[in-house]
C-alpha positions as CSV (number, residue, x, y, z in Angstrom):
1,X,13.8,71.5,132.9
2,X,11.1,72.6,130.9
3,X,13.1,73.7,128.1
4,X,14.9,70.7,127.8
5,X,11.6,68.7,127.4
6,X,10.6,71.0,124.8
7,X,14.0,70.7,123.3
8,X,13.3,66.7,123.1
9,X,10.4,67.2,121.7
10,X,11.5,69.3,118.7
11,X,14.4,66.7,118.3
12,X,11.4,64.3,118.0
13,X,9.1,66.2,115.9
14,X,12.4,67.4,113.3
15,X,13.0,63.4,113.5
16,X,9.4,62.3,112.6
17,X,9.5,65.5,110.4
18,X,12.5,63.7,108.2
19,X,11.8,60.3,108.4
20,X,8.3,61.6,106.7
21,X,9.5,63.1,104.3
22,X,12.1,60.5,102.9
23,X,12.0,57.8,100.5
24,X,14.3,55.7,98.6
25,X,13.2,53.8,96.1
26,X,15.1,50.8,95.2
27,X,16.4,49.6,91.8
28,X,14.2,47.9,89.8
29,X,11.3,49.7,91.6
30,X,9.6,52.8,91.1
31,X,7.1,55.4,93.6
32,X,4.2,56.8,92.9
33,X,3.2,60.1,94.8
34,X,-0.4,60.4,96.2
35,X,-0.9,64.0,98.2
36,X,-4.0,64.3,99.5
37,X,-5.1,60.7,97.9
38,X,-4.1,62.6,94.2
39,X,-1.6,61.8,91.8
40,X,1.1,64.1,92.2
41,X,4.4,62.2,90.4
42,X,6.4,59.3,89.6
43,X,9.7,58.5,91.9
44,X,12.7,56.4,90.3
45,X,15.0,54.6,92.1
46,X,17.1,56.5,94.2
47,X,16.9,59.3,97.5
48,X,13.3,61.4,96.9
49,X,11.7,63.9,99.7
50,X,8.2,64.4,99.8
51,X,5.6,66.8,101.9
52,X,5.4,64.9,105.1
53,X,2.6,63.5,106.7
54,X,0.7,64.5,103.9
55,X,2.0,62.7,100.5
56,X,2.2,59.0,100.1
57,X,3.8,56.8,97.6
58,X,3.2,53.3,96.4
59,X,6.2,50.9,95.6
60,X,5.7,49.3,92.0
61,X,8.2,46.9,90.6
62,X,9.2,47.4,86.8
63,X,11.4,44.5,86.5
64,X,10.2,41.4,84.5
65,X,7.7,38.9,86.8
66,X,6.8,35.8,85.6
67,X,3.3,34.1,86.6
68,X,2.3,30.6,86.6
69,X,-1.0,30.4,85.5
70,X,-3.8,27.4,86.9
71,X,-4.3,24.6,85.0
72,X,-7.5,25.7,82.6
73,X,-10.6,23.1,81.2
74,X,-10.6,24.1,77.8
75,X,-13.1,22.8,74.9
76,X,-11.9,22.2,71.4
77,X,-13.8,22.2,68.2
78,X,-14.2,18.7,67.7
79,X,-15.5,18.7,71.8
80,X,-12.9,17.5,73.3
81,X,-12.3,18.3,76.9
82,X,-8.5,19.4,77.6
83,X,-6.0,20.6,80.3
84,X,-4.1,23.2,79.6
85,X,-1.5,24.9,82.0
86,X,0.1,28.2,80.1
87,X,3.3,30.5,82.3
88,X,3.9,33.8,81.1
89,X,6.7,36.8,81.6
90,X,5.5,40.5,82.1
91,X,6.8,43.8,83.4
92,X,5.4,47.4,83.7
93,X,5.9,49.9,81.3
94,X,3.1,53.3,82.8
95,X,3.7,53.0,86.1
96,X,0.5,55.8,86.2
97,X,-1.9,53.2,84.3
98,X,-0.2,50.2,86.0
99,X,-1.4,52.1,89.6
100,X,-5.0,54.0,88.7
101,X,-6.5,52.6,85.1
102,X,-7.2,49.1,86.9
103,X,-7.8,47.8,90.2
104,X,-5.7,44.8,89.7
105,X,-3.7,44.8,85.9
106,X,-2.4,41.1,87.0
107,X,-5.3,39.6,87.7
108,X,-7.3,41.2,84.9
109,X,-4.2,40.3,82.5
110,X,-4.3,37.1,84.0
111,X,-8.2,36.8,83.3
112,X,-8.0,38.1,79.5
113,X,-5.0,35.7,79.0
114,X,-7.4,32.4,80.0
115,X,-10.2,34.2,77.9
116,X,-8.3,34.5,75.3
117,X,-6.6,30.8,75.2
118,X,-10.5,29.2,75.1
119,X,-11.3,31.5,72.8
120,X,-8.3,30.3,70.5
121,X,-8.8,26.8,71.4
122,X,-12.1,26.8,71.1
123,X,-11.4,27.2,67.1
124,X,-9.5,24.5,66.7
125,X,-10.1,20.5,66.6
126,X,-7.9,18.5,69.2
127,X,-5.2,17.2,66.6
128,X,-4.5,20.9,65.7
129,X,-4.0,21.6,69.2
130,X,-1.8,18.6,70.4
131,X,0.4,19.4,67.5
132,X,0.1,23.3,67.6
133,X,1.4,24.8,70.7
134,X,4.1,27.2,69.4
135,X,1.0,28.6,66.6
136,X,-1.4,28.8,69.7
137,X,1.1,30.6,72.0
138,X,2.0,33.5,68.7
139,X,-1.6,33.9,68.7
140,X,-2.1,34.3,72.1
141,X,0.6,36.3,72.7
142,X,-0.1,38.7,69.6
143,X,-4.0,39.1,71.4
144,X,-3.1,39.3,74.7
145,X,-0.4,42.0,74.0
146,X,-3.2,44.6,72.4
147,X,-5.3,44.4,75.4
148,X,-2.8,44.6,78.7
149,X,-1.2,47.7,76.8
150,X,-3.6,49.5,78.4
151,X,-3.2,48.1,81.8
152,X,0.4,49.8,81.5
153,X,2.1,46.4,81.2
154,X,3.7,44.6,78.8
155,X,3.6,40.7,77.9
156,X,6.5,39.6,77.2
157,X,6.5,36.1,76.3
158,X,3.7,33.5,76.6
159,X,4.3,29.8,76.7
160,X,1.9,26.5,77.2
161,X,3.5,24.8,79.5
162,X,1.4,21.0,79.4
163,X,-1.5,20.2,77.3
164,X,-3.4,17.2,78.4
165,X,-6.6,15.3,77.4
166,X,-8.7,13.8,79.4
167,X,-9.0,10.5,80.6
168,X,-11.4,8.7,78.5
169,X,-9.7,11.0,75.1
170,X,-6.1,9.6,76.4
171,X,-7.5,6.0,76.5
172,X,-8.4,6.3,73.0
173,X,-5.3,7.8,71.7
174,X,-3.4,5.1,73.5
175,X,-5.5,2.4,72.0
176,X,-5.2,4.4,68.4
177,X,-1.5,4.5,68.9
178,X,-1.3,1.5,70.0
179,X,-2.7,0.0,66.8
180,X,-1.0,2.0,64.7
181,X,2.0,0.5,65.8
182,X,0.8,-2.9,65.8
183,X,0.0,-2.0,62.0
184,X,3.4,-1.1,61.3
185,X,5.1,-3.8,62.7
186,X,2.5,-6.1,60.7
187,X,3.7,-3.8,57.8
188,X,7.2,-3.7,58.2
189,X,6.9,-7.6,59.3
190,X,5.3,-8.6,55.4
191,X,8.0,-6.2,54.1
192,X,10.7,-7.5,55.2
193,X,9.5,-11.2,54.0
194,X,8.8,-9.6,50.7
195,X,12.3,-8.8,50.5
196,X,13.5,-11.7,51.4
197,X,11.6,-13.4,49.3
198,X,12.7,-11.6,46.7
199,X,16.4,-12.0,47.3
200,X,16.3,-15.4,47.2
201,X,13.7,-15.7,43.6
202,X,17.4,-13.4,42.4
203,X,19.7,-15.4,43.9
204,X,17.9,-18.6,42.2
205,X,17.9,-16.8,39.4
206,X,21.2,-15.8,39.5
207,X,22.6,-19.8,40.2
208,X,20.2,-21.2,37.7
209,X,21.6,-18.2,35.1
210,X,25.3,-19.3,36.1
211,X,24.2,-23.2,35.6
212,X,22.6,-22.2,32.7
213,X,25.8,-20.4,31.4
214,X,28.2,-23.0,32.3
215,X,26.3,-25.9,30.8
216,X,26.0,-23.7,27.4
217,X,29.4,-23.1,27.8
218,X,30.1,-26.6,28.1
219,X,28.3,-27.5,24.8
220,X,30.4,-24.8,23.3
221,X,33.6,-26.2,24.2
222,X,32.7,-29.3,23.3
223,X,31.0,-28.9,19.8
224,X,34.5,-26.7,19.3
225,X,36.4,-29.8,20.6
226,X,34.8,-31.8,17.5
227,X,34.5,-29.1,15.0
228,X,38.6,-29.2,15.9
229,X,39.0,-33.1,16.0
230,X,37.2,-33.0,12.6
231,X,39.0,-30.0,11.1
232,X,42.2,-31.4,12.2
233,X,41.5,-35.1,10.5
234,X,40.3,-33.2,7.3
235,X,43.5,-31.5,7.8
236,X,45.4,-34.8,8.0
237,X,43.5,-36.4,5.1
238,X,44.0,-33.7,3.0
239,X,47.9,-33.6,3.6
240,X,47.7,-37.3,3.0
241,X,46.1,-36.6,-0.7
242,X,48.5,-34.0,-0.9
243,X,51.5,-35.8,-0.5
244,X,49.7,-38.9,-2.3
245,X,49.5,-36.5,-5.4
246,X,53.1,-35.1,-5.1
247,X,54.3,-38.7,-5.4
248,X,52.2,-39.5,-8.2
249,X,52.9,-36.9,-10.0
250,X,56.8,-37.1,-9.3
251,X,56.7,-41.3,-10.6
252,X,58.1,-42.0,-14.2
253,X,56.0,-44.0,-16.7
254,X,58.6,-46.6,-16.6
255,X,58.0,-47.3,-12.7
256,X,54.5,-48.0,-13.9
257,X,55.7,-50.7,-16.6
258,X,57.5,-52.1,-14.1
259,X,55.0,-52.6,-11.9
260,X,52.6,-54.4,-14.2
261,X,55.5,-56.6,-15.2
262,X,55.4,-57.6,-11.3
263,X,51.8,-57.8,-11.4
264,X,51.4,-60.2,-14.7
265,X,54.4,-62.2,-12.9
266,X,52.3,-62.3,-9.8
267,X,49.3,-63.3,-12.0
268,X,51.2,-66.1,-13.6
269,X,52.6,-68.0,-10.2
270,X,49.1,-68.2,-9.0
271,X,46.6,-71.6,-9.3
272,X,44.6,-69.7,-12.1
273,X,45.2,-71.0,-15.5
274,X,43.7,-68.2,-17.7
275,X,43.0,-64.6,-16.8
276,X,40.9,-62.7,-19.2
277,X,41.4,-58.6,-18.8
278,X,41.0,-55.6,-20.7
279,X,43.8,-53.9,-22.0
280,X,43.6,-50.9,-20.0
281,X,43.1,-53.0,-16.8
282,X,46.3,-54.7,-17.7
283,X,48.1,-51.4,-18.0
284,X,46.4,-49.8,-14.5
285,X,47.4,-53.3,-12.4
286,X,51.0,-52.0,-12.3
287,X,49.5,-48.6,-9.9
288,X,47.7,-50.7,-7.5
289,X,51.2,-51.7,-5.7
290,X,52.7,-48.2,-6.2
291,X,49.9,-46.5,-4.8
292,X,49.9,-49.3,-1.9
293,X,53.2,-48.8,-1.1
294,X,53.0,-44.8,-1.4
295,X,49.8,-45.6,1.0
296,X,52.3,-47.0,3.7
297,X,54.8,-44.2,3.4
298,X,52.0,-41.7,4.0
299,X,51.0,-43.4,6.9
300,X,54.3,-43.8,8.5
């Protein structure tokens, strides 16, 4: 009987034994090994025996861990009083530092990170800062980064997640925006009446250029009318001179004689008793019935 009890208890101690001296560290994780309270070495992921009873190891994970930050009161240049919320992405890289160099790397990278963001805000008036984030978070993130290496972490990435004025600063800027826009619709408003007024002093300009046009045009045609009513009865004249000529110069002397017979003839029938003429007049009174007579042939 009493080697059996003995036997269950070296079952129990072998057990307790083992169970001591095993660890398996999970992937992402990593162990580090105290003996005696001392740094003895790092474990990766995996199955790891240590001394029993007397080593100890603390669980640190390497993977990536993002943090949400607090919202943080911040003061610009200009003193403006701002809310500013700000997330950020880190992971360890000395799992020795991470464990021994610092108390508590998070919450001192935590504390540098909101020193750091008043510090950078602090420098910069609240326009810069509204219209800024992505220059504020490379600057952060390039300060930040110098001081948490030697926490044995890394920052990854930084980002400023809300930036918010306070309540009497947002009541301005609403009032300031809302003016602006009231200005610009006032602006675009008298722009837009300027054009119009504009298209129509062209299109007045453009029917009183087409009246214009047409009514000189008008004047033209008819001035040509007349210049070609006139033309055409110079035309007409002169073919009736021309033709007048042709006959003239076609009659025979003798037609002429016969003609102031006819006349002297005429001269003698009528109630005058004595006619007194020149010579020459006597000869030319034989022409004047020709050339009436050619008259009415030219006319026809």
């Amino acid at each position: 009987m009493l080697g059996l009890i003995i036997g269950i208890i070296v079952v129990l101690l072998v057990v307790a034994v083992l169970l001591a001296a095993i660890r398996i560290i999970t992937q992402p994780n990593q162990g580090v090994v105290l003996t005696f309270g001392k740094f003895e070495r790092v474990l990766s992921s995996g199955f790891h025996f240590i001394k029993p009873f007397i080593s100890h190891v603390i669980v640190v994970n390497t993977a990536q861990t993002p943090v949400d930050l607090d919202q943080q009161v911040v003061i610009t240049k200009d003193n403006a009083e701002i809310s500013v919320k700000i997330s950020l992405k880190y992971h360890v890289t000395n799992i020795e530092d991470f464990v021994f160099k610092n108390e508590d790397s998070v919450r001192s990278m935590i504390q540098d990170t909101r020193a750091a963001l008043r510090g950078i805000i602090g420098n910069k008036e609240l326009n810069e800062v509204l219209n800024g984030t992505q220059e504020i978070n490379a600057a952060l993130f390039k300060e930040i980064s110098s001081v948490t290496a030697g926490y044995g972490l890394n920052v990854d990435r930084v980002n400023i997640d809300s930036v918010n004025p306070s309540a009497d600063i947002q009541a301005s800027m609403n009032k300031l925006l809302q003016a602006t826009r009231e200005r610009d619709a006032t602006i675009a408003t008298a722009e837009g009446k300027s054009r119009s007024i504009t298209l129509e002093n062209e299109a007045n300009n453009q029917a009183l250029l087409a009246t214009n046009t047409a009514q000189n045009q008008a004047l033209v045609n008819s001035a040509t009318a007349k210049a070609t009513a006139i033309q055409t009865e110079a035309d007409a004249d002169a073919y009736r001179m021309r033709i007048l000529n042709e006959a003239l110069s076609k009659s025979s002397e003798n037609y002429f004689i016969f003609q102031n017979i006819e006349a002297f003839k005429e001269l003698a029938n009528s109630d005058a008793n004595t006619v007194v003429m020149p010579n020459q007049t006597i000869d030319s009174l034989g022409m004047i019935p020709a050339l009436t007579k050619l008259g009415k042939l030219t006319t026809k």
